[in-house]
C-alpha distance (Angstrom), angle and dihedral (degrees) to the residues before:
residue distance angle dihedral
X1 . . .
X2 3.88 . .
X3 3.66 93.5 .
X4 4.00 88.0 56.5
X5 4.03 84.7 56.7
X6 3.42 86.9 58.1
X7 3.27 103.7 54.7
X8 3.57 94.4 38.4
X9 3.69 81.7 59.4
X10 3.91 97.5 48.7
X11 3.63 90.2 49.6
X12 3.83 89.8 50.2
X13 3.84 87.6 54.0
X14 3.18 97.2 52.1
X15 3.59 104.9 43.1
X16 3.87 85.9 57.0
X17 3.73 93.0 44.6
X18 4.32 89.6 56.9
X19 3.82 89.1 39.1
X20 3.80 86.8 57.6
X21 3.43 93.9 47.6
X22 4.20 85.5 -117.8
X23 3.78 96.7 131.4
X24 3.59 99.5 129.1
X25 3.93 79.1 71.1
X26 3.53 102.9 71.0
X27 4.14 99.6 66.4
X28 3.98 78.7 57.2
X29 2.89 95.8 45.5
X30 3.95 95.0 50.2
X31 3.63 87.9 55.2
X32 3.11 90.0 52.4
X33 4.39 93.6 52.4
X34 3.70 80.6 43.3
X35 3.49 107.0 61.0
X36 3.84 92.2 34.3
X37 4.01 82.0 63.4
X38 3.68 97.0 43.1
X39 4.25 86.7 52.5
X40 4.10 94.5 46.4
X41 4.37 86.1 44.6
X42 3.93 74.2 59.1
X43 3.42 97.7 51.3
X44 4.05 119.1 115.5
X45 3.62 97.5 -150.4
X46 4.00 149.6 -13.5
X47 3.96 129.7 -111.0
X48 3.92 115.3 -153.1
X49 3.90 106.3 -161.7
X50 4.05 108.3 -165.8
X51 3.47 125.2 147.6
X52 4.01 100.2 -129.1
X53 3.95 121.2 41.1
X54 3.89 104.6 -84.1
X55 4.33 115.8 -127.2
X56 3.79 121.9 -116.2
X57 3.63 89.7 -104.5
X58 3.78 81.7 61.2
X59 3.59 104.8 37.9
X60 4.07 73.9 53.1
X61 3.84 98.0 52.9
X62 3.64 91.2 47.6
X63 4.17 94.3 49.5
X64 3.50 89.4 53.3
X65 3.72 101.5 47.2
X66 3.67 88.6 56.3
X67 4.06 100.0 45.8
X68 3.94 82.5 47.1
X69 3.69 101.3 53.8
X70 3.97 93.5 29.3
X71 3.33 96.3 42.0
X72 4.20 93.2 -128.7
X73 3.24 142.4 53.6
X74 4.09 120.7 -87.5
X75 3.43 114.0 -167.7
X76 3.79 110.5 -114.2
X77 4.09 136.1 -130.9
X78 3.43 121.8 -153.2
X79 3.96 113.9 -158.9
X80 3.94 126.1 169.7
X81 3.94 107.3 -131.3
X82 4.12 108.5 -169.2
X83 3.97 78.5 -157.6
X84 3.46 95.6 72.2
X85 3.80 115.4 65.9
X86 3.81 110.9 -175.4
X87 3.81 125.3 0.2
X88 3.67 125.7 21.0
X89 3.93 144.8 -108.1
X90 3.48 117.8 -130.6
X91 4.10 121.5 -159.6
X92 3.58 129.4 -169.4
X93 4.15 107.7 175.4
X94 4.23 101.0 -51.2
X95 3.71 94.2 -21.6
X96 3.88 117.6 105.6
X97 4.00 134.9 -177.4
X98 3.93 101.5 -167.9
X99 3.65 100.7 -162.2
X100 3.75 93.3 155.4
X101 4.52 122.7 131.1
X102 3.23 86.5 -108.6
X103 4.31 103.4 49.2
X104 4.37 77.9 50.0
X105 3.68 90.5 55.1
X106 3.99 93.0 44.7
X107 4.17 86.3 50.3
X108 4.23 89.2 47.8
X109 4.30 90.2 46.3
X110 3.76 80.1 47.0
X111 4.03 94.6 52.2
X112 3.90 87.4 52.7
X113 3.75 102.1 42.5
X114 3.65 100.8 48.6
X115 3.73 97.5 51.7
């Protein structure tokens, strides 16, 4: 699932970082992870972005990703944005998952123009 994207894209990261010779990165960059983390555990509550109301099964899906990967549970918002027109964006404090149409599209353009 997500959490596989992830850490498809850590490993990705990292791989390129060593190629480069860039390792002396990746403790700064673990800070950086790390303290990231520690300000979203502080977070008071979640804001789900989509542009359609989102199903309990949903609303579910989305709870549980965050308890799992923060390790509690956040209470969550759920907003309609007419901006967004497939997916959603989820926000806990500065953190963001952008997993909106348009964010996918941006990623695909991306594939095409950097190769």
């Amino acid at each position: 699932m997500k959490h596989d994207v992830y850490v498809q894209d850590i490993e990705q990261a990292y791989q390129i970082l060593t190629e480069n010779n860039n390792e002396s990165l990746i403790a700064e960059i673990e800070q950086g992870i790390s303290k990231v983390i520690k300000h979203v555990n502080n977070a008071q509550n979640a804001v789900v972005f989509s542009a359609i109301p989102l199903n309990h099964e949903e609303k579910e899906r989305i709870a549980s990703f965050i308890e799992n990967n923060f390790q509690k549970k956040i209470p969550v918002n759920y907003k309609i944005d007419t901006q967004v027109l497939g997916g959603f964006k989820l926000v806990i404090g500065d953190w963001k998952i952008d997993a909106t149409l348009a964010r996918q599209i941006e990623k695909i353009k991306g594939l095409f123009t950097n190769n």
